[in-house]
C-alpha positions in Angstrom: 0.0 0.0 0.0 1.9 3.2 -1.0 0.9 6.9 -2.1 3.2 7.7 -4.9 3.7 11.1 -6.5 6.3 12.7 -9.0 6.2 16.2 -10.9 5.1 16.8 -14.5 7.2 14.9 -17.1 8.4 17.0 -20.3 -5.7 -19.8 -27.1 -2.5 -18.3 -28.3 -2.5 -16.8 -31.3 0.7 -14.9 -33.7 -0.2 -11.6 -34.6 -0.1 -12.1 -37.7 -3.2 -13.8 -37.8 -5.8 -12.1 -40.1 -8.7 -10.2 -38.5 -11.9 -11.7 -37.5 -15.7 -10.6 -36.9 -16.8 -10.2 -33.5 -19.9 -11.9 -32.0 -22.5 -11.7 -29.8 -21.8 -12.7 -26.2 -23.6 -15.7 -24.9 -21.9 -17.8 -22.7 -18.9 -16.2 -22.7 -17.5 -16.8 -19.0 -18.2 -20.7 -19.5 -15.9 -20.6 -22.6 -13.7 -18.5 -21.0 -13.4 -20.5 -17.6 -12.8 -24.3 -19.8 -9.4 -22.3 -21.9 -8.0 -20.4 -19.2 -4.7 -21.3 -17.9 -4.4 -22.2 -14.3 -1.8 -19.8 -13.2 -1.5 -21.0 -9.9 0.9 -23.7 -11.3 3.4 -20.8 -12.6 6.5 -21.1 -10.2 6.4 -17.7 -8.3 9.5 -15.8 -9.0 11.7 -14.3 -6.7 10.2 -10.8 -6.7 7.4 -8.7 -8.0 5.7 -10.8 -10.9 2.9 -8.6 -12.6 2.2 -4.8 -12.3 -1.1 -4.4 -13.6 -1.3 -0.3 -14.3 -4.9 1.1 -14.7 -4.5 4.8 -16.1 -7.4 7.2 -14.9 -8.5 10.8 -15.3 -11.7 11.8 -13.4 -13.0 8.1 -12.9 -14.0 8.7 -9.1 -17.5 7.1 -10.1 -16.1 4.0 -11.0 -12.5 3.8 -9.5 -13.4 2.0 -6.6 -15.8 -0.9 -7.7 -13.4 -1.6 -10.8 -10.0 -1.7 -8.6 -12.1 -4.0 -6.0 -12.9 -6.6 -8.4 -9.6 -6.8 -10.3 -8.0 -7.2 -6.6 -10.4 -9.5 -5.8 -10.0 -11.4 -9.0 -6.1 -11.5 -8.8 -6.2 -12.0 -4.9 -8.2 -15.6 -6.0 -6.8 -16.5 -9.0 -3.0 -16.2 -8.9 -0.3 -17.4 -7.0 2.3 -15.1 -7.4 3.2 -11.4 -6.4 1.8 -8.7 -7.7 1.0 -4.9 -7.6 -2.1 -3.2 -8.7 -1.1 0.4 -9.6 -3.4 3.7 -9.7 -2.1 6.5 -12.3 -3.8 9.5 -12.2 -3.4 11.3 -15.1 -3.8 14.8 -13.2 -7.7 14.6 -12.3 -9.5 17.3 -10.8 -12.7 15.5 -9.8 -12.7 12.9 -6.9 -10.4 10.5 -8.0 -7.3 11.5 -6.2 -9.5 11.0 -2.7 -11.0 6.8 -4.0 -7.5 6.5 -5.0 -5.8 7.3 -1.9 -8.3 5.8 0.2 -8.3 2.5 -2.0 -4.2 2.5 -1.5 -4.4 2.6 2.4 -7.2 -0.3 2.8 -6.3 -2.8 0.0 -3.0 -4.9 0.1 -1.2 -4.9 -3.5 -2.8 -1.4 -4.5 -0.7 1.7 -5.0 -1.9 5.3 -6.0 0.5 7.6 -8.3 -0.1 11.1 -9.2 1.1 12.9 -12.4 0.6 16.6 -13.2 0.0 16.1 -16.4 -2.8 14.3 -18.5 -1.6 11.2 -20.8 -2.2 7.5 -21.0 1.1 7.1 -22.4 2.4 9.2 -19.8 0.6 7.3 -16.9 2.6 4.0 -18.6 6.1 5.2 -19.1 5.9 6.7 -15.5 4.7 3.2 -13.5 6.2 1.0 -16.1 9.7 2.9 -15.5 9.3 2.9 -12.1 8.8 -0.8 -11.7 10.9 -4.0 -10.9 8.1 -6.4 -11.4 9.1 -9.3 -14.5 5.6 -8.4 -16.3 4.0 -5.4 -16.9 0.5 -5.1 -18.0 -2.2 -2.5 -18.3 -6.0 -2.5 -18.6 -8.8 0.5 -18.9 -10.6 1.5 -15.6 -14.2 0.5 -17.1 -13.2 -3.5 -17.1 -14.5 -3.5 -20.4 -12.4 -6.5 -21.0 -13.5 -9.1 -19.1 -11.2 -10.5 -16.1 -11.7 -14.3 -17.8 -9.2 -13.4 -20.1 -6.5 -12.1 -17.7 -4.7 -15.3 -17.0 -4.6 -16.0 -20.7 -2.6 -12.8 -21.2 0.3 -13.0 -18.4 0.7 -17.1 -18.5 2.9 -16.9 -21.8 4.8 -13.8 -20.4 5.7 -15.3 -16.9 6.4 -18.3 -18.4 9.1 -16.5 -21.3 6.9 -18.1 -24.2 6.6 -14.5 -25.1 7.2 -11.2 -25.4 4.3 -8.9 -26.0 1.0 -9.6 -25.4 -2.4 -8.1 -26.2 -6.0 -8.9 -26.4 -8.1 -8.3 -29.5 -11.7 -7.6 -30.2 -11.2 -7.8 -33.9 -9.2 -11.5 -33.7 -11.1 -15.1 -34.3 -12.9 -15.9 -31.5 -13.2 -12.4 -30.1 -16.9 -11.9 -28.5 -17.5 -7.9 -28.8 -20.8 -5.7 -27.9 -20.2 -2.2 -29.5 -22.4 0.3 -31.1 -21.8 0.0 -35.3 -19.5 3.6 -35.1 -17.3 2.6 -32.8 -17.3 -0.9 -35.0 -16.4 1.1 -38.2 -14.0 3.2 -36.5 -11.9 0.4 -34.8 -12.0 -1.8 -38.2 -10.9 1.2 -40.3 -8.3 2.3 -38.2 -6.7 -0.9 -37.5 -7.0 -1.8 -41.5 -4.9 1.7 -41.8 -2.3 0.7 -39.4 -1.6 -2.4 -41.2 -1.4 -0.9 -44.2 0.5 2.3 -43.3 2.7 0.8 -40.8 2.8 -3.1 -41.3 1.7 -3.6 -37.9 0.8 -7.2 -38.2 -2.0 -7.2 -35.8 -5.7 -7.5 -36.0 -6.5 -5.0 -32.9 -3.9 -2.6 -31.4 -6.3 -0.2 -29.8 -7.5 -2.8 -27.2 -7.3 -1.3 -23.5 -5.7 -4.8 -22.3 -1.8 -5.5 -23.0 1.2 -6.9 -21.4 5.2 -6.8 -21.8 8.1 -8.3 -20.3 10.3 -6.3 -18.6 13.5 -7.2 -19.9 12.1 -6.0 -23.4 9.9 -3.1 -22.7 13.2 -1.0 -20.7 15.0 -0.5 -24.6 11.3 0.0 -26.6 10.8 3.0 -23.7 13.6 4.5 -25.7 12.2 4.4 -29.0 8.7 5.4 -28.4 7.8 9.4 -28.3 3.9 9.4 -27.8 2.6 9.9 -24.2 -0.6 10.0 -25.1 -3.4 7.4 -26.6 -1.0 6.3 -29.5 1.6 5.4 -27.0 1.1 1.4 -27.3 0.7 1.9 -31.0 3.9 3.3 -30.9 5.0 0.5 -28.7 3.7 -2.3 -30.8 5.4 -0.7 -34.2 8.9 -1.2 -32.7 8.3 -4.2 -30.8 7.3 -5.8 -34.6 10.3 -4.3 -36.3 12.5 -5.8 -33.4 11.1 -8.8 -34.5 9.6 -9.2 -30.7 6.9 -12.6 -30.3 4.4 -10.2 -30.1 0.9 -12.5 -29.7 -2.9 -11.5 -29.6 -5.7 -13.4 -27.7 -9.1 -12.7 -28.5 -11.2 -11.0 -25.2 -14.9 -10.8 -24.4 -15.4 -7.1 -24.7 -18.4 -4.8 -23.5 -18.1 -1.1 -24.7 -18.9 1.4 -21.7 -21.1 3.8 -22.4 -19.2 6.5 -20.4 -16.5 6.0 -22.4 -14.0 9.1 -21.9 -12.2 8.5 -25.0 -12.8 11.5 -27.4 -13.1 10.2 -31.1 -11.9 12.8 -33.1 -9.8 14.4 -31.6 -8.0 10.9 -30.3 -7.6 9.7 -34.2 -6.1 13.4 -35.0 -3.3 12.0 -32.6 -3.3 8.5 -34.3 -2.8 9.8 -37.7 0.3 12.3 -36.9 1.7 9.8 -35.0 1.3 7.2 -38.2 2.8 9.9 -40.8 5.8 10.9 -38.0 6.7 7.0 -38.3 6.7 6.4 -41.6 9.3 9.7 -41.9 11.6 8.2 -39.4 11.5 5.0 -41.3 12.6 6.3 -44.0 15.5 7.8 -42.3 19.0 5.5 -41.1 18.2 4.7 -37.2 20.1 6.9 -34.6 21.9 5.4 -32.2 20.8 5.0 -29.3 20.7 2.6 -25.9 16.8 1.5 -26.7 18.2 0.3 -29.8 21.4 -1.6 -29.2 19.7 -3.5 -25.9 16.6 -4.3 -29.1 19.3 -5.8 -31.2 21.1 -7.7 -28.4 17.2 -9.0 -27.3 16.8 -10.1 -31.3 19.9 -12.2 -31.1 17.6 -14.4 -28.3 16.6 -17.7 -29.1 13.3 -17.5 -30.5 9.9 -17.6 -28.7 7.6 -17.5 -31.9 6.2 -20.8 -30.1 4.0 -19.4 -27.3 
């Protein structure tokens, strides 16, 4: 239990797998429950195992209830240590007070405040800051159901893998969204793997995990701090040849989504045109990119 602050900052599948249509979502958790791994078989490791970060900007309605049932989940499901963290993306509603007060009752939860708004932000800052083996992040709402959480760390904490993230758009996937959002995700994932080869069916999902050994040198490389940040992150994890693999998720859109459209894809598509210009360009040298092309030299773990 800890109150952190810091001051403003300046089944397995490859991802190369083609998209596929969601579906309505019947029966979901029984489907989910007979495939899910049993992580309480994965050895514990020394230390920290998992961070799971949930990013937050005036959430004070749902903060509470969403942290208490993804401790609760963890608390019963797995075996091994890990840390739930808070980051606050500089909210001016109530959120700061459910945060503090969830980090002082609950064992495993941390609160940490930044002065400045940014998902990406909220990531580099915990992810920096931590020593756990795996770090993961998911969106406040739970829109991703908590069936598919084991699925996502197993392959991680058991070095089958490198990168993984959950997919609305994959086979499998079991999605309730309103048609625009629908359009909107499908386009802009179509243009991603057009524009920028990134050979995944859904890199917008809310629900993604790294290992720590690789995500240190990709911190390096990525510029965004804001909603394109694990775009970003996925780009050079693919061009550092990283086992980067998707699971499909039993999604729910919220309603009070805080996510604004237009304004969000503005962001997307500067960031899309600023890294097909630096492609184009000889790499620079730098520490992110020597550790990538020691971490490339690793015997493979395509096999997840």
């Amino acid at each position: 239990m800890c109150d952190m602050s810091i001051p403003a900052l300046g089944s397995l599948s490859e991802s190369s797998a083609p998209a596929g249509a969601g579906v309505p979502v019947p029966a979901r958790r029984r489907r989910a429950a007979r495939n899910a791994p049993n992580l309480s078989l994965v050895p514990a490791p020394a230390g920290l195992a998992v961070e799971m970060v949930i990013p937050v900007y005036n959430e004070e309605h749902v903060l509470a209830a969403s942290v208490r049932t993804l401790h609760e989940h963890m608390l019963r499901e797995f075996g091994f240590p890990f840390r739930i963290t808070i980051a606050d993306n500089a909210s001016v509603d109530g959120t700061p007070a459910v945060a503090r007060s969830l980090a002082e009752e609950l064992e495993h939860v941390e609160y940490l405040r930044l002065e400045r708004k940014g998902r990406g932000l909220a990531l580099r800052a915990a992810w920096s800051a931590s020593e756990a083996e795996v770090l993961a992040y998911m969106d406040v709402d739970l829109s991703t159901d908590l069936s598919s959480l084991g699925e996502l760390l197993a392959p991680l904490l058991e070095e089958r893998a490198d990168v993984m993230i959950g997919s609305r758009l994959a086979p499998g996937a079991e999605v309730t969204r309103g048609l625009r959002r629908e359009v909107i995700s499908r386009s802009y994932n179509i243009l991603l793997r057009a524009s920028l080869g990134l050979g995944v069916a859904d890199a917008q999902c809310g629900f993604k995990a790294i290992r720590r050994e690789v995500l240190t040198p990709l911190l390096d490389l990525v510029q965004d701090d804001s909603w394109f940040f694990d775009t970003e992150l996925l780009y050079h994890a693919r061009r550092s040849r990283l086992a980067i693999h998707e699971i499909p998720v039993h999604w729910v859109e919220d309603p009070d989504s805080r996510v604004e459209i237009l304004a969000t894809a503005r962001e997307d598509l500067h960031g899309i045109r600023r890294l097909r210009r630096s492609a184009r360009r000889p790499p620079a040298a730098s520490a992110g990119n020597a550790l990538m092309a020691a971490l490339v030299a690793r015997p493979s773990r395509r096999t997840a």
